[in-house]
C-alpha positions as CSV (number, residue, x, y, z in Angstrom):
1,X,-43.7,-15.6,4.0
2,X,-45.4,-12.0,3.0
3,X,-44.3,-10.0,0.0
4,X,-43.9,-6.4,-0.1
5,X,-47.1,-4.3,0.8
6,X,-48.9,-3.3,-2.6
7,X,-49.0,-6.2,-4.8
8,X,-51.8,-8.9,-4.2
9,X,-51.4,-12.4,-4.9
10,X,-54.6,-13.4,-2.9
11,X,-55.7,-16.8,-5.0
12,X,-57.6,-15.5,-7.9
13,X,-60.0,-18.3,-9.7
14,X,-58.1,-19.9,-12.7
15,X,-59.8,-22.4,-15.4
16,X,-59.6,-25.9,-15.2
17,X,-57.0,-27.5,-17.7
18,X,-58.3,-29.7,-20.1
19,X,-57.0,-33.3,-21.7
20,X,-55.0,-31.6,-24.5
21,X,-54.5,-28.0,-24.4
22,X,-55.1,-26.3,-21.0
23,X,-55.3,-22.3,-21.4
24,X,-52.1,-21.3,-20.4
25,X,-51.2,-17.5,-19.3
26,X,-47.7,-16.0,-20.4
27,X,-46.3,-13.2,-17.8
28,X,-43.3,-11.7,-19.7
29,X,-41.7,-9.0,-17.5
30,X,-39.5,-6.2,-18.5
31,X,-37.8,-2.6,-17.9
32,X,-36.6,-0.6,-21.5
33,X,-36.0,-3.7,-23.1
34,X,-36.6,-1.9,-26.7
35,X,-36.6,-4.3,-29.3
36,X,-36.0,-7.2,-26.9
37,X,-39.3,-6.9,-26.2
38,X,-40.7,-7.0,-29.6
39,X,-38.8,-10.1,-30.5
40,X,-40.0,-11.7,-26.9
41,X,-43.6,-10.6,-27.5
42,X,-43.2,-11.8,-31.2
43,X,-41.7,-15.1,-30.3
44,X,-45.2,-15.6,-28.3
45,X,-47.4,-15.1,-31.4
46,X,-45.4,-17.5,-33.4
47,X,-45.4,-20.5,-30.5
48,X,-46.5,-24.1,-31.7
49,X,-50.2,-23.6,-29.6
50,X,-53.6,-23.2,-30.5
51,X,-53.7,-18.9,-30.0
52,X,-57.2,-18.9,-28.1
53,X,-55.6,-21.1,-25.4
54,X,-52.8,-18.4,-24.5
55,X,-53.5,-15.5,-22.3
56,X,-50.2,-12.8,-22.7
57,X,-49.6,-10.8,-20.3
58,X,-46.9,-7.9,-20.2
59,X,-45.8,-6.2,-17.0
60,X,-43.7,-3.1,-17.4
61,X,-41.5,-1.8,-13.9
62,X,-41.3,2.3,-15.0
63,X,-40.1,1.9,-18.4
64,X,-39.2,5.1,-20.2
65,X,-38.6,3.7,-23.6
66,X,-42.7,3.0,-24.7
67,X,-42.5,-0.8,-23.9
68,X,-46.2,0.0,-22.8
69,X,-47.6,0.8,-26.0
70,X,-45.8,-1.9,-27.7
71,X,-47.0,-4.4,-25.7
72,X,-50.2,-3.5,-26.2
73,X,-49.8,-3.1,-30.2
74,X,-48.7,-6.7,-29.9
75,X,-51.6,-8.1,-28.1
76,X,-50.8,-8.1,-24.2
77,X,-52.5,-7.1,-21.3
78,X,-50.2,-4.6,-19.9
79,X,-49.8,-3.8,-16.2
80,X,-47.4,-1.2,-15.3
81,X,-45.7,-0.8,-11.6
82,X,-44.2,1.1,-9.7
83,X,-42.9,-0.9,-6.8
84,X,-40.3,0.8,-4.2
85,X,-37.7,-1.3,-5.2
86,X,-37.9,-2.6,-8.4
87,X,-37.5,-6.2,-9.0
88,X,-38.3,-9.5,-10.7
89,X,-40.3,-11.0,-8.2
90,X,-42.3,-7.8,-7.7
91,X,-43.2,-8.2,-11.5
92,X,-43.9,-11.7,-11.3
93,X,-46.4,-11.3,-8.2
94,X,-48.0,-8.8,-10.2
95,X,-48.4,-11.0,-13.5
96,X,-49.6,-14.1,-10.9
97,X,-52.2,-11.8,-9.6
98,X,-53.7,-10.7,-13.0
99,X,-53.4,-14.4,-14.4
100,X,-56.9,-16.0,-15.4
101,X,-55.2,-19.9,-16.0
102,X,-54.1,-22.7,-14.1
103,X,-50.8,-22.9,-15.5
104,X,-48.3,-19.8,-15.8
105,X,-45.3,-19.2,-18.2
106,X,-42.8,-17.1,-16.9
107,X,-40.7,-15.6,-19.4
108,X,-38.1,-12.4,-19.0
109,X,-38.3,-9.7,-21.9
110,X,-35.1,-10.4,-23.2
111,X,-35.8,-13.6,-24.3
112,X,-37.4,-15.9,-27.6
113,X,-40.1,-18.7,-26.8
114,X,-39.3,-21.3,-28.5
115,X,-42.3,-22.8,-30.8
116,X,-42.3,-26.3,-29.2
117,X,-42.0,-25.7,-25.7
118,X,-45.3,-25.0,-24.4
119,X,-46.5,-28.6,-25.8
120,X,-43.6,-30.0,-24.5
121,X,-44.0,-28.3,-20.9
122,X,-48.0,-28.9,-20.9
123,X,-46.8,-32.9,-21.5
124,X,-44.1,-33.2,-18.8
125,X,-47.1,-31.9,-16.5
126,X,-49.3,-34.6,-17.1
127,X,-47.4,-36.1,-13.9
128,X,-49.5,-34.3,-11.0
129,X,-46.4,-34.4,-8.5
130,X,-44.9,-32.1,-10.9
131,X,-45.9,-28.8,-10.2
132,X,-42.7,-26.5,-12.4
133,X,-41.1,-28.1,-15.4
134,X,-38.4,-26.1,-17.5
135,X,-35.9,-26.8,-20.3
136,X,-33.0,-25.7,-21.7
137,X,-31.7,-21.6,-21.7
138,X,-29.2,-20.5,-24.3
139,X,-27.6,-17.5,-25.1
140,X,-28.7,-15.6,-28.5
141,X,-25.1,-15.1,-29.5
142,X,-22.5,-16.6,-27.6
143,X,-19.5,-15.4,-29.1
144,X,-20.3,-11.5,-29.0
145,X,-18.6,-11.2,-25.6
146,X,-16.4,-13.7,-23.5
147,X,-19.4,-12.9,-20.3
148,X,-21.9,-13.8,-22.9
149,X,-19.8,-17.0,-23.1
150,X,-20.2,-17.7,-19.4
151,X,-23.5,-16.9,-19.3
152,X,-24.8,-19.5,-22.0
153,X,-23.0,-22.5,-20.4
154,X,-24.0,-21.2,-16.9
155,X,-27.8,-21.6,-18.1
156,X,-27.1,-25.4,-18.3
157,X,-29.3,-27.6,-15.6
158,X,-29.0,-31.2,-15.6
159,X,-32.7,-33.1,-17.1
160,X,-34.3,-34.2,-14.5
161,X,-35.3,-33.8,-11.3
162,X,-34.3,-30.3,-10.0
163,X,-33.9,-28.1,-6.5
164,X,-35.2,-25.2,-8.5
165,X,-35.4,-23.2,-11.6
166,X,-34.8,-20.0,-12.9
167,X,-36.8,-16.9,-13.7
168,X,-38.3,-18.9,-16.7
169,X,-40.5,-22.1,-15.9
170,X,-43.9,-23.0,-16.1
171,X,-45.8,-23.3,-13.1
172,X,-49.2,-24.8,-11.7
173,X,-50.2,-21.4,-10.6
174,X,-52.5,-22.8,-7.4
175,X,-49.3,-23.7,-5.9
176,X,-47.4,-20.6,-6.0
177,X,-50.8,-18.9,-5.0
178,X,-50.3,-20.9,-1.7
179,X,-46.7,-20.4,-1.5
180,X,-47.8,-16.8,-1.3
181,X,-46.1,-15.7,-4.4
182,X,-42.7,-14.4,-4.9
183,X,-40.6,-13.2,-1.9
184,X,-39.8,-9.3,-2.7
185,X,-37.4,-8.8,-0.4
186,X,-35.1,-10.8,-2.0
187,X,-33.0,-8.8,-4.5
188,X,-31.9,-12.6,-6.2
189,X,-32.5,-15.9,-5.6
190,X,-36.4,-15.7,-5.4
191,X,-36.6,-18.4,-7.5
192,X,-35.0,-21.2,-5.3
193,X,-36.8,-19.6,-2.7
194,X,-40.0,-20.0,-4.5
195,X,-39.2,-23.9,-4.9
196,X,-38.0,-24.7,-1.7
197,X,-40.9,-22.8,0.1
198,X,-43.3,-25.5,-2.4
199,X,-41.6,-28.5,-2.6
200,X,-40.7,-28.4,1.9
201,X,-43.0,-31.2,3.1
202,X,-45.4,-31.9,0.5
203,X,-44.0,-34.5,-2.3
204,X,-44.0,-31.7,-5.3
205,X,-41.2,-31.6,-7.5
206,X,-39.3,-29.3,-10.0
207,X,-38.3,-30.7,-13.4
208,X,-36.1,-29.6,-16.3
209,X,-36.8,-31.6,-19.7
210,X,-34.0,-32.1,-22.4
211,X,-36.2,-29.5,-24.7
212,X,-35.1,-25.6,-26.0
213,X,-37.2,-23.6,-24.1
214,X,-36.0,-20.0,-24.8
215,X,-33.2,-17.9,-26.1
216,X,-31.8,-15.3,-24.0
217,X,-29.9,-12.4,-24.9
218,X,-27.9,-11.0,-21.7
219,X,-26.0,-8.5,-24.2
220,X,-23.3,-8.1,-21.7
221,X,-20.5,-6.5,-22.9
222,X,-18.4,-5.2,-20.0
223,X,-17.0,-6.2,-16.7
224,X,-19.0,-3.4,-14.3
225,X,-21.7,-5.9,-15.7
226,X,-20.5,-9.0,-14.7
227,X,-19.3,-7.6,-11.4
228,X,-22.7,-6.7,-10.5
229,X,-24.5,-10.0,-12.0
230,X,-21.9,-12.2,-9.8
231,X,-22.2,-9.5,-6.9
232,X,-26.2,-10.2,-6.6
233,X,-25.9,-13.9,-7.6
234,X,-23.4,-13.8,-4.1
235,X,-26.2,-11.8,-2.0
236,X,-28.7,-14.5,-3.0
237,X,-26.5,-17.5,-2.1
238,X,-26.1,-15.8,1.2
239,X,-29.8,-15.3,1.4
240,X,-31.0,-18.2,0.6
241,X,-28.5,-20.0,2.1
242,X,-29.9,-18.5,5.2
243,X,-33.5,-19.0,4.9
244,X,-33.6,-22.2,2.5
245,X,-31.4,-25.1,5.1
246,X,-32.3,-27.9,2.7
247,X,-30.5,-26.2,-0.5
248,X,-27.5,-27.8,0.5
249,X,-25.4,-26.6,-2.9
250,X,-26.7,-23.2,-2.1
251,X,-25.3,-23.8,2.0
252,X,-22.0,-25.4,0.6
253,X,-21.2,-22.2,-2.3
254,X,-21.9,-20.0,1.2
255,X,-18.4,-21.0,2.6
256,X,-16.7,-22.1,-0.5
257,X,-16.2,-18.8,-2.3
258,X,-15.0,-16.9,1.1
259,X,-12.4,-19.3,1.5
260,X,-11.2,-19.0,-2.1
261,X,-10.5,-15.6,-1.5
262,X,-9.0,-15.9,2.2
263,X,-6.7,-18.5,1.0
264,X,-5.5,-16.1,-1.9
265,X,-5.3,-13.3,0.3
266,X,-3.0,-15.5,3.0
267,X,-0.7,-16.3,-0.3
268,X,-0.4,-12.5,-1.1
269,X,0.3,-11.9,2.2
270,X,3.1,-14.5,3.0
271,X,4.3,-13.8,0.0
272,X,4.6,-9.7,0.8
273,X,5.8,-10.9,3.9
274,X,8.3,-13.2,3.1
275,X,9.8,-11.3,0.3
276,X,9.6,-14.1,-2.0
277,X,7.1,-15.4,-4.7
278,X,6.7,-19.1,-3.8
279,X,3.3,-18.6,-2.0
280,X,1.5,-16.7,-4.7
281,X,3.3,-19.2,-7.2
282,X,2.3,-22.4,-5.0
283,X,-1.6,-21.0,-5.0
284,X,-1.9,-19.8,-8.4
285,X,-0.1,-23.7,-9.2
286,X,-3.0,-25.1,-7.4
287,X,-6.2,-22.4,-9.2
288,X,-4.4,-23.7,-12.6
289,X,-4.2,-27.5,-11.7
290,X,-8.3,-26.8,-10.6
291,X,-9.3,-24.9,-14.0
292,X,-7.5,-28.0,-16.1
293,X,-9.5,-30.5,-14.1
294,X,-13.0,-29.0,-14.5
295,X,-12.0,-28.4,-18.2
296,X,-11.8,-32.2,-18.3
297,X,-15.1,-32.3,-16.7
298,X,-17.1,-29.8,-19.3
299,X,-15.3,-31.0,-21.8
300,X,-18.0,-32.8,-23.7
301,X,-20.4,-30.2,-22.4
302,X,-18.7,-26.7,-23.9
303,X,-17.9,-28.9,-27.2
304,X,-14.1,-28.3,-26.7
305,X,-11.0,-28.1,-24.2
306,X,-10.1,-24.4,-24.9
307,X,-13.5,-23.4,-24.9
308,X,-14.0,-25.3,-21.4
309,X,-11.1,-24.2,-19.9
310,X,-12.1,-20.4,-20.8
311,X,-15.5,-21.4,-18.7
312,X,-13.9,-22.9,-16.0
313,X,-11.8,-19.7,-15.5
314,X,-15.5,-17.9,-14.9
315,X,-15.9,-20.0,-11.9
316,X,-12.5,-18.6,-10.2
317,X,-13.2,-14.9,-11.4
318,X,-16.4,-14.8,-10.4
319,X,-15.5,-15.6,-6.9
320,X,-14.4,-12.2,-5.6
321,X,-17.6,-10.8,-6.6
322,X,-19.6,-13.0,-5.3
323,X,-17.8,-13.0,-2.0
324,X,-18.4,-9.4,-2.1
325,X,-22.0,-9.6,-2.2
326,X,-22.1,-12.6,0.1
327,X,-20.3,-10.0,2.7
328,X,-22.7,-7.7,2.0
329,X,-25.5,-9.5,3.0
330,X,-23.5,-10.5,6.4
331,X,-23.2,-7.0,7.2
332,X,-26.1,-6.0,6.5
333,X,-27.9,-8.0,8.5
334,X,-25.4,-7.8,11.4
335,X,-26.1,-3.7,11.7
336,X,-29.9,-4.4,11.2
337,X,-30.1,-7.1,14.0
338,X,-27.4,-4.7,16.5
339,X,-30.2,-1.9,15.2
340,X,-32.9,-3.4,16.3
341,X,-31.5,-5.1,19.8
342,X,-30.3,-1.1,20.2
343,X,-34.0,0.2,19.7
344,X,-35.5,-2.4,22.4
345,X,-33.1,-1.0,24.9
């Protein structure tokens, strides 16, 4: 699978690791992340591993707020980009292509290294089948926003073996080299993607340890936000979805969310219909008898049953939006193929 014209991820040569601390680069990627950045960049200088073993690098898409000369006051290799359409994959690429080390650690500039995890990561690798291992995301502050809420309990993965991960993992670079990098046409969901395209065939797997690995601060403090996070999460599941048939939870949240909203929009309209509220009262019955029982379930998780209840409510707001985006993709690629069967004629 290519990636967009203008970044190279041709194999570059990378150093051998070594018995107890293999070099490792660090790729942190960012756009105006102001004083994110410094605390990201910070985070790196304070991590738990011996300092001539770490390459940082810092690659900047167009940032207007200096993040360029802070990097480089802070010890990174800075690459600055300018891709077409800006995105985390093209940054990534970019980072892969400049990296001198066998094994790569992704990190996003909004987010804190933890001390410990690159000796815990550089030990869960020790396995040679395992060729991305990641640990635990969580939220900076939790309670500054009810979507910052949602987003710390949405960064839980399950230890063990996983599908995929997320923007931040640590890699055995020669296999995303192979992979051919990260796909750039994909505006979310280059991550699963990524794992699918490395794992189809060849016995490699994808692990998430029981181990902080960062802190993340979304800083999301208004709905426009969370309607666009959810919107692109939906493109991606759509995406994917398409490309990726063995990401079967990926394949099943395709049709799920759709029907959510077809069977809410029946309700509405019988009741509108009918003249009387027992449809809308029936289905809105049925969402509340759903949130209680996956309260039950995170429960234990979220710490209590308010607080698991207010998360399980995220799964049934979210759903518009990401329908939303999931239709967008449809359409989108219905004109493009009626497009291009109208250009052969």
């Amino acid at each position: 699978m290519a990636v967009s014209p203008g970044v190279c991820v041709d194999h570059v040569p990378v150093h051998p690791m070594s018995f107890e601390f293999p070099p490792i680069t660090i790729v942190v990627i960012g756009r105006n992340e102001g004083e994110r950045l410094v605390r990201c960049l910070e985070s790196v200088q304070r991590v738990d591993y011996p300092e001539d073993r770490i390459e940082l690098i810092y690659v900047d898409t167009d940032s207007t707020d200096g993040s360029c000369a802070v990097a480089e006051r802070l010890g990174a290799k800075v690459i600055a980009i300018r891709p077409e359409r800006p995105c985390a994959a093209a940054a990534r690429n970019a980072g892969l292509a400049a990296a001198s080390h066998e094994l790569i650690q992704f990190l996003d500039g909004d987010t804190i290294l933890d001390p410990a995890w690159l000796k815990a990561g550089v030990a869960a690798l020790e396995d040679p089948s395992i060729v991305c291992v990641f640990g635990r995301v969580e939220e900076v502050d939790p309670t500054a926003s009810i979507y910052n809420f949602w987003a710390h309990h949405d960064w839980y993965v399950p230890p063990g073996l996983a599908d995929y991960c997320g923007g931040i993992a640590l890699f055995r670079a020669e296999v995303v080299h192979k992979a051919n990098g990260y796909d750039e046409s994909l505006i979310a969901g280059e991550e699963p993607d990524l794992c699918y395209r490395i794992r189809q065939g060849q016995g490699l797997h994808v692990l998430c340890v029981d181990k902080p690995m960062v802190l993340h601060d979304i800083n999301m403090t208004g709905f426009g936000q969370y309607w666009r996070r959810c919107k692109r999460t939906g493109r991606g599941y759509a995406e994917v979805a398409h490309r990726c048939p063995g990401l079967q939870r990926w394949r099943r949240m395709r049709w799920r969310n759709p029907c959510h909203i077809v069977v809410a929009g029946v309700a509405v309209g019988l009741s509108i219909g009918l003249s009387s509220f027992w449809p809308v009262g029936l289905w809105l019955s049925l969402i509340t008898l759903a949130i209680a029982r996956n309260a039950l379930r995170f429960r234990r998780r979220v710490g209590s049953l308010a607080g698991a209840a207010l998360y399980s409510l995220h799964h049934y707001v979210a759903k518009l939006p990401i329908t939303v985006g999931q239709c967008d993709f449809w359409l989108r690629t219905v004109l493009s193929s009626r497009c291009r069967r109208l250009s052969k004629q």
